[in-house]
N, C-alpha and C positions, 0 to 999 in steps of 0.2 A: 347546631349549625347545619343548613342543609346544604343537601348537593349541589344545588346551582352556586350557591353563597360560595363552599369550597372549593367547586372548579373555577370563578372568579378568581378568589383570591392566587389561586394555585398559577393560575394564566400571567396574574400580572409577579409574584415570584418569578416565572421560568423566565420570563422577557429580563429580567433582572439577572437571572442568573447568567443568559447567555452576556450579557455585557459586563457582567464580570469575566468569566469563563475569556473573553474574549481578551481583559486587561492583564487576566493569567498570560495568556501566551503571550502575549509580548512584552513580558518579564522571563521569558523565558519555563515557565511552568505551563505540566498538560493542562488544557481545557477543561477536562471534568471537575478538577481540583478547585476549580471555581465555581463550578455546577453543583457539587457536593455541599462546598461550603455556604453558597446560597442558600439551600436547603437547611442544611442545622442551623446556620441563621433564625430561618423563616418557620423553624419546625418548634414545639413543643418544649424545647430543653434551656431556650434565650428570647426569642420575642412571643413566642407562642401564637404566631400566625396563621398559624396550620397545624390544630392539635394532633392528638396520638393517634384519635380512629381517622384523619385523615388519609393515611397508607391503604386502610381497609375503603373509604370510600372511592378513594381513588384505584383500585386495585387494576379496575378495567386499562389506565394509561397503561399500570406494570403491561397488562397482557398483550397489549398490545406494542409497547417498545420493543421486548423479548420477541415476537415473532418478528418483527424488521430485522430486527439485530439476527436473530437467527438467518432470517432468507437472506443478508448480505451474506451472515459469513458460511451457507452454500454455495449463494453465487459468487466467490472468490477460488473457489476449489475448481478452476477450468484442467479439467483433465491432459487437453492439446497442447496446453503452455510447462506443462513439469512432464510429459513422456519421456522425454529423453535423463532426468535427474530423479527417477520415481525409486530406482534402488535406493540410492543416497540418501533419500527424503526419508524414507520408511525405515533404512536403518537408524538413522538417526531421530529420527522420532519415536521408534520400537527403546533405543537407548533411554532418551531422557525419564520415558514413562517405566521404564522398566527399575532407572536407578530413583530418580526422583519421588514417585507413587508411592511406594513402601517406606522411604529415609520420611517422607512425610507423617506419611501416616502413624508412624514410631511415635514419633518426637510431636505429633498434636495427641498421640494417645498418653503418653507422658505428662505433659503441658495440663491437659485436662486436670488434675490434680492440682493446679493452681488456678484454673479458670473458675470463677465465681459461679456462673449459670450452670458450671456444672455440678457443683456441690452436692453429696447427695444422689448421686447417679449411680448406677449398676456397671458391673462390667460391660455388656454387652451393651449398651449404652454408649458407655464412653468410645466403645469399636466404634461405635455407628456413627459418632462425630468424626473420625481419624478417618475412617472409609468416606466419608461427605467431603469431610475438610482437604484432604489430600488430592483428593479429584479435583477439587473445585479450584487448589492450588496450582495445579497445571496449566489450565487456561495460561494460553500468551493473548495477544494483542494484533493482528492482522494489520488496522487501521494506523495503529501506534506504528505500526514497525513503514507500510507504507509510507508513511507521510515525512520519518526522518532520510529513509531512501530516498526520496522525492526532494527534502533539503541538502541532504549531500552530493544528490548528484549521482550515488554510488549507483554501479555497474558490474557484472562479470559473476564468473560462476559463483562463488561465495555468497552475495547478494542474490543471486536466482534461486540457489539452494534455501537459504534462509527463510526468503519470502514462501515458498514452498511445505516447509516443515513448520512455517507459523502458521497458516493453513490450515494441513493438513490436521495438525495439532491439537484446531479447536474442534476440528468433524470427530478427530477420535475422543476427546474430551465430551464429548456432549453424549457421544455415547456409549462411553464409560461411567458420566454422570445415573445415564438409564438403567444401568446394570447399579448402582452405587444406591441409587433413589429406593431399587427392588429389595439389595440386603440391608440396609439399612433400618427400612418399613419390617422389615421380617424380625431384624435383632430388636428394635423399639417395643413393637406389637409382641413380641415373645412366640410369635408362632414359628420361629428355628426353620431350620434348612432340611427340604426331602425331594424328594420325585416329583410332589407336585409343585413344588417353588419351583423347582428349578421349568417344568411343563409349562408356569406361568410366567415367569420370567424370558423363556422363550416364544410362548404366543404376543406379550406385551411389546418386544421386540420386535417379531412377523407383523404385528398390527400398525408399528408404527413404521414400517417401511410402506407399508400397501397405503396406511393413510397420507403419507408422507406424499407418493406416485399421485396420489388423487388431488391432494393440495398441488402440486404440478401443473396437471393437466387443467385446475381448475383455472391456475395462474395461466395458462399459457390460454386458458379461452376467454381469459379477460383480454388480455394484451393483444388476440386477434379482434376483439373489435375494434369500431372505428369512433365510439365513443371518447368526448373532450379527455385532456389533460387531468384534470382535475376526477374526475368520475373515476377515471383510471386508479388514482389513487385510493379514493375513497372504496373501490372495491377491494384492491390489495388488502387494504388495511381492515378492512372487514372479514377478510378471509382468515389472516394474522389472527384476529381475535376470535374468531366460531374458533379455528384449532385451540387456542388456549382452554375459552369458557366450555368446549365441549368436553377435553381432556379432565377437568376440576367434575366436571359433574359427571361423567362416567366413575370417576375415583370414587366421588359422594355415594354415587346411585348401589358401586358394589361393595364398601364398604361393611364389611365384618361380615360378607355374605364367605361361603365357601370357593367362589371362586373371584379373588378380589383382584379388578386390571387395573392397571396403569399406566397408560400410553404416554409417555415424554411429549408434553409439545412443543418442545425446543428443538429435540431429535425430527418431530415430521416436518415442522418450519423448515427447518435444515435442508432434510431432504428435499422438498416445496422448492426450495430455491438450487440446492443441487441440478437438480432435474433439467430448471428451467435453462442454467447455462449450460448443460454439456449435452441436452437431448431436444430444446426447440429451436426453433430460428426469432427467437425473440430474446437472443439474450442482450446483444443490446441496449435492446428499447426497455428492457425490463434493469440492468443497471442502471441506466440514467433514472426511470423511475425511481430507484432506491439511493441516487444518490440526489436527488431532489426531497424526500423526504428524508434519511438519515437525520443531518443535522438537526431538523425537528424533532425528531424522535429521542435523540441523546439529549440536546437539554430537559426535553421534560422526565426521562426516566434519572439518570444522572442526579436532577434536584428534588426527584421525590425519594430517588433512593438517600440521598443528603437528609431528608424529614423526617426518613427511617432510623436513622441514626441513633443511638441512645449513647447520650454522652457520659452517662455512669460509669456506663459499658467499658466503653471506649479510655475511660481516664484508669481504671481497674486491667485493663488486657492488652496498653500499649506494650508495654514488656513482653507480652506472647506476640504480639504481631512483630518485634523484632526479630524475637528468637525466629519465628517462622518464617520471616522473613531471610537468615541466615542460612538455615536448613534447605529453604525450596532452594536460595545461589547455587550450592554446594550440592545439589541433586543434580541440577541445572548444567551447571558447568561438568562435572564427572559424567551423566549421562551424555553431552554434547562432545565432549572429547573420544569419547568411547566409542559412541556410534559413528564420529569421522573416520576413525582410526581401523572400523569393522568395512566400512565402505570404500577404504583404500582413499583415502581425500590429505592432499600433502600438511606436511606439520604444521602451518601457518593456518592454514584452515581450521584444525583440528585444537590447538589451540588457543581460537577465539570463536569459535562456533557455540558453547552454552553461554561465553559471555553477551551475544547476540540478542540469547531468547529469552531477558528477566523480562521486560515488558509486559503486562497487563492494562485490561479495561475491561472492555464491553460485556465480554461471554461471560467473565468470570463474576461479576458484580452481579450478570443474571442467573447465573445458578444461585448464588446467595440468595437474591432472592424467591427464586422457585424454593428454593429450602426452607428461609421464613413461611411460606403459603405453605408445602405440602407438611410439615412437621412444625405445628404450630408449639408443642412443648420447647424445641429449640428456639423458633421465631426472630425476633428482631435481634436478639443479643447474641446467636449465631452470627447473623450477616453483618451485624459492625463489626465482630470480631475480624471477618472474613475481609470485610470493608476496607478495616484499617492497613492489611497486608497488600492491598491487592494498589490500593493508593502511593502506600511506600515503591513496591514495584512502579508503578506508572511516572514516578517524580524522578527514580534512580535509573530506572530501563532504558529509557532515549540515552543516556549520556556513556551507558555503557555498550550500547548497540550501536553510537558513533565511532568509537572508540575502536571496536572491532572492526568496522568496516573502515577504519584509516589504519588502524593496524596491517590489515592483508591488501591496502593498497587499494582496495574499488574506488576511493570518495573522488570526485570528480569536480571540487572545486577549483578557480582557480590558481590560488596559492599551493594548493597542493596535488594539483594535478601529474597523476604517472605518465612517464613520457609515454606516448602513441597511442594514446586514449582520448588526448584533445584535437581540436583542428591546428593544423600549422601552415602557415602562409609564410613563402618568402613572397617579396612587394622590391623587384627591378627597377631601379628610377624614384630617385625622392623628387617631386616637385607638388603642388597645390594639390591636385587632383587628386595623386599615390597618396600623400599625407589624408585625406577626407577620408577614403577608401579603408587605409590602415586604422583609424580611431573606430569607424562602425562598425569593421571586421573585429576589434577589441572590446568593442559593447557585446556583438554575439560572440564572446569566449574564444575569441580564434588566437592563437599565439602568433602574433605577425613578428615576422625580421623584415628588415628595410633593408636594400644594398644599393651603390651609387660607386661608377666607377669617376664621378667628377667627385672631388675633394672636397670643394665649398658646396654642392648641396646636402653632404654627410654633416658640413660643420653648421648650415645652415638651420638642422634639427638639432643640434647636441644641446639644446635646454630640455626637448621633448624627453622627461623622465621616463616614460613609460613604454618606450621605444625601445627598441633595439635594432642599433643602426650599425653601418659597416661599412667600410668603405675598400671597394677591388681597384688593383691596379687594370687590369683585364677579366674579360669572362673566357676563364678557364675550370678546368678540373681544379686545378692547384688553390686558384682564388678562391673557389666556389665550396673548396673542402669545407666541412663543420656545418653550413650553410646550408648545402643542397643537401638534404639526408635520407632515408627510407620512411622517414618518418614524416616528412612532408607530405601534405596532403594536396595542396594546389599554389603555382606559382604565375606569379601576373608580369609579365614583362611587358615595362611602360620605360625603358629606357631609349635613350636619343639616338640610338645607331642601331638599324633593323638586325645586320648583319651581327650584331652582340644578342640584340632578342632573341633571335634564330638559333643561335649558337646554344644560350643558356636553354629555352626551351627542349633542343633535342638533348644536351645533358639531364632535363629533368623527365624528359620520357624514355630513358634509359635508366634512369631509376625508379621508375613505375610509376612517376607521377600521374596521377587520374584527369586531373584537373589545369587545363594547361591554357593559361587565357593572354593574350597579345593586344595591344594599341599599338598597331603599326604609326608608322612615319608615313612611309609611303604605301598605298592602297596597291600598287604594283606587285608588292613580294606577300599579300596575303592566301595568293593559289600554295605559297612555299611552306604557312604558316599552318593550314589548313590540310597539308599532307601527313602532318605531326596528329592533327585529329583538335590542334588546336579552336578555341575560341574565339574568333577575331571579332573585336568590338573598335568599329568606326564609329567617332564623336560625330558625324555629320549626321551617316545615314542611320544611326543611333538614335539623335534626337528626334529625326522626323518619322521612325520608326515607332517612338514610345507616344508622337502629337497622335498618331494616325490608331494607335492601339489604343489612347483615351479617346478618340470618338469613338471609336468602333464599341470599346469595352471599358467605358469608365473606371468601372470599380476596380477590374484586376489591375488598369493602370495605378489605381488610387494606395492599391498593395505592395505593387515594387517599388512605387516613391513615397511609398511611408508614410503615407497621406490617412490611412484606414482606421479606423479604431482600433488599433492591436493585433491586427492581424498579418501575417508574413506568411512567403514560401519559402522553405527551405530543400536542401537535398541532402538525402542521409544515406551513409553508407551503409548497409546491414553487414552486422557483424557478429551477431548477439545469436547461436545455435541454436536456441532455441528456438527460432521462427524458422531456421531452415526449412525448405519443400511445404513449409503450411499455408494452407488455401489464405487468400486475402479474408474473404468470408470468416474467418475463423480468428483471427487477428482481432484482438479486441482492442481496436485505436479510442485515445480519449476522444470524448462527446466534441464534437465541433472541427474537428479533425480530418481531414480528406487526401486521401491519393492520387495524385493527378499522374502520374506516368513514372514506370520504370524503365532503366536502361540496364541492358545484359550485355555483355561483349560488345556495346559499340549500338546494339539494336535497341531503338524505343519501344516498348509495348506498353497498350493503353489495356491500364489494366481491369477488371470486372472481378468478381466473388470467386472465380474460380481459377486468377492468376497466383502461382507456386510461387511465394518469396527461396532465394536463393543466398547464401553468402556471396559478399562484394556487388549486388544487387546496388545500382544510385537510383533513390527512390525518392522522386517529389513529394513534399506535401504543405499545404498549406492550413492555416490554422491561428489560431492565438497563441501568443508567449509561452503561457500556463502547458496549454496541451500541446503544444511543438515539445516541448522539455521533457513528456510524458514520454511523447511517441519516439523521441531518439534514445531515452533510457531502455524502451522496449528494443528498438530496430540497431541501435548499434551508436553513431558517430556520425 
């Protein structure tokens, strides 16, 4: 079968695989689980659609999914966004590797004795899987662990920390793999450990930091040109690949010579893409590039790693992929407890923090198979073994990383939202209007209460299940107890007697309320309503206000009435520390996402790249559904 035949067939596999991969999740299962299974499908072992040397003809896809995969997970390492949680992060990441790395490596040097491919092996051998396999167990999952934060909603230190230490996790994992790759090749090859390993082992290092800066720089002279979309890509992705194919032939080139390199090109990707978010001004534009190619990139590696599969393997070393799989938990969890506990992080934290970090995917499937290609004695029947570990991880991880974050309280749905983390709206006056207002303010997540000091229009909603209605004798303190609370974020007073709106309003701006909005009665008492800092909304000069703002401005008008493809403004409180004092410019808001004006004490300022976000900061912005949801998870509420 030749090349073009195999890429064919392989094209029209992936396209299959993603629409399975697709029918995975929504059943509830990760994505690649379908992309994998496509592949052994499609591979060698059941329809034989794509033989054995197919791995090897396709090798160039590998080399090139692994550098994407790599430059993402650099550019998720933004240095600005974890400065304030970088002890915490370090201790607790120094924990897990410290306890988990060795409890690993034990019990796969153990295990070996039952592993089939290893049959027949040397001591120093069998090290040299337990030093690979261990390392390679590490790896979490960045992508994984975003994307259930992104379904729960979750927020707050716990969640920032976490995201952080999965992170940081795969940078120190990739190179740890580099230092792993070096003794491993040394106990294999029999050439032992001296002065000059260690001299090589420290140049291979130095080489792949300096190549690493130059893949950077080359990245960042792509992105300053002004060359299409698409060219864009095709150079990234040509870069991705020179680092791999350069790396494989340098190894070739020195090979059994006295002075034999080996530059990680997972480590200088890495870096490549480090570089690019935390030292050009293109990080950005060079995100959204990677997140426009990404999903192409996982399905096709994902289902040729699925073709690599040997299901011999696989049906012989399920029982070690348990056991290792029980072994990495319990590193996991003791080093996550440990290093909370080292960082000063309170018991709830410290308690569900390693149950957090079992997830795996991307990184760790691709060191597998960098080990298949660099140690071809071990080859394929390494990485399914690795395969099969790292899948169970990715099936059982999300369920336990939800768990933890509903455990300590972050998850920010609405059934189980912690009090003063959602929006709350008291809604003064039930009648037609207040009822429209309270149902859309409950499609956007707000928790509305309804009060009415007339009786029949409280009893007027009492079908409406989803309400919560109330009815006061008067607006008072007394009435208003339970009702008016610190926890309130904005009250609307649409009740029929001004002198009640007036009343309740100055109650709720004695309670700090921010958000303080009135339908007067009479346009007379809105100088009174308006000294409060209130927002006075007349239905007259309202409407010919919004006719006069869609001539002028169609579209924005087409945004506040809903009218838009998906897109709205909202205003979010910042509350989340981490943005504190950081430049706008450095805020890395979702793609399609924009700032339209902050308010400080009372003062609007239009803001530019180099306005400081501050806590209690009300900050516009408008955008789609999707990345409104982003950008509040990031700024606060």
């Amino acid at each position: 079968m030749n090349l073009l035949t195999t890429l064919g067939i392989f094209a029209i596999v992936a396209i299959a695989a993603k629409k399975i991969g697709q029918w995975f999740s929504k059943i509830g299962l990760p994505y690649i689980t379908g992309y994998l299974l496509a592949g052994v499908v499609a591979g060698p072992f059941v329809f034989g659609l794509l033989p054995k040397e197919s791995t090897t003809d396709l090798r160039f896809i590998d080399d090139i999914s692994l550098a994407v995969i790599a430059f993402v997970a650099g550019s998720e390492l933004y240095l600005k966004e974890i400065r304030q949680r970088v002890r915490t992060i370090g201790t607790i990441a120094g924990a897990v590797i410290l306890f988990a790395a060795p409890l690993g490596g034990i019990a796969l040097y153990v295990l070996t004795a039952y592993i089939p491919f290893a049959d027949g092996m040397t001591t120093m051998e069998r090290v040299a899987i337990a030093i690979l396999g261990s390392t390679i167990l590490l790896a979490l999952s960045p992508p994984s662990t975003i994307a259930v934060i992104k379904e729960v909603r979750a927020k707050g230190d716990f969640t920032r920390t976490l995201l952080g230490v999965t992170v940081s996790m795969d940078v120190l994992i990739i190179v740890l793999f580099a230092v792993a790759v070096a003794v491993a090749s040394a106990l294999l090859t029999g050439i032992g450990f001296s002065v000059i390993f260690i001299g090589l082992l420290v140049i291979d290092l130095g080489a792949a930091i300096i190549a690493g800066i130059i893949v950077g720089k080359l990245l960042e002279a792509v992105m300053a040109t002004r060359l299409p979309g698409l060219a864009r890509i095709a150079l990234v992705v040509l870069i991705g690949y020179v680092v791999f194919a350069s790396s494989h032939a340098l190894t070739a080139l020195t090979y059994g010579s006295t002075v034999e390199l080996h530059i990680e090109p997972l480590l200088v990707a890495l870096i490549g893409g480090f570089y690019m978010t935390n030292y050009t001004q293109f990080r950005n534009p060079f995100e959204h590039l990677l997140h426009d190619i990404s999903p192409i990139v996982y399905v096709a590696f994902f289902t040729l790693t699925g073709v690599g599969i040997k299901l011999d393997i696989l049906a012989q070393t399920w029982p070690i992929a348990v056991a290792l799989f029980a072994v990495r938990f319990v590193g996991i969890y003791v080093g996550g407890w440990v290093g909370s506990k080292a960082a000063g992080e309170p018991k709830r934290f410290a308690q569900y923090a390693g149950l957090a970090l079992i997830t795996q995917a991307g990184i760790a499937l691709g060191l597998a198979r960098e080990v298949a290609v660099e140690f071809p004695a071990l080859g394929d029947a390494f990485a399914t073994m690795v395969i099969s570990v790292v899948v169970i991880n990715e099936v059982v991880g999300p369920l336990f990383l939800k768990m933890a974050l509903k455990r300590v309280g972050e998850v920010n749905l609405p059934e189980t939202h912690p009090t003063g983390t959602r929006r709350d709206v008291l809604i003064l006056g039930i009648e037609q209007q207040s009822l429209a207002l309270a149902k859309q303010l409950q499609q956007a997540d707000w928790q509305v209460m309804m009060a009415d000091t007339d009786r029949e229009h409280v009893m007027y909603v009492a079908d409406e299940a989803t309400l919560q209605t109330h009815h006061i004798h008067t607006v008072t303190a007394d009435e208003l107890d339970g009702l008016l609370t610190t926890e309130v974020d904005a009250v609307v007073a649409m009740l029929s007697n001004d002198t009640d709106n007036l009343h309740a309003l100055e109650m709720a701006y004695k309670k700090g309320v921010r958000r303080l909005i009135v339908r007067p009665n009479d346009l007379n008492t809105a100088a009174q309503f308006s000294e409060l800092g209130a927002l006075v909304i007349d239905p007259t000069s309202a409407m010919v206000n919004m006719l006069e703002q869609t001539v002028r401005s169609p579209q924005s008008a087409a945004i506040l009435l809903h009218q838009d493809s998906g897109r709205e403004v909202v205003q979010v409180t910042v509350n989340n520390s981490d943005v504190d004092g950081m430049l706008l410019r450095d805020l890395r808001l979702p793609e399609g996402v924009l700032m339209l004006d902050v308010i400080r004490d009372g003062n609007v300022i239009l803001p530019n790249g180099y306005t400081r976000l501050h806590m209690k900061d009300e900050v516009t912005i408008v955008g789609r559904e999707d990345g409104l949801n982003e950008a509040m998870l990031k700024l606060g509420f």
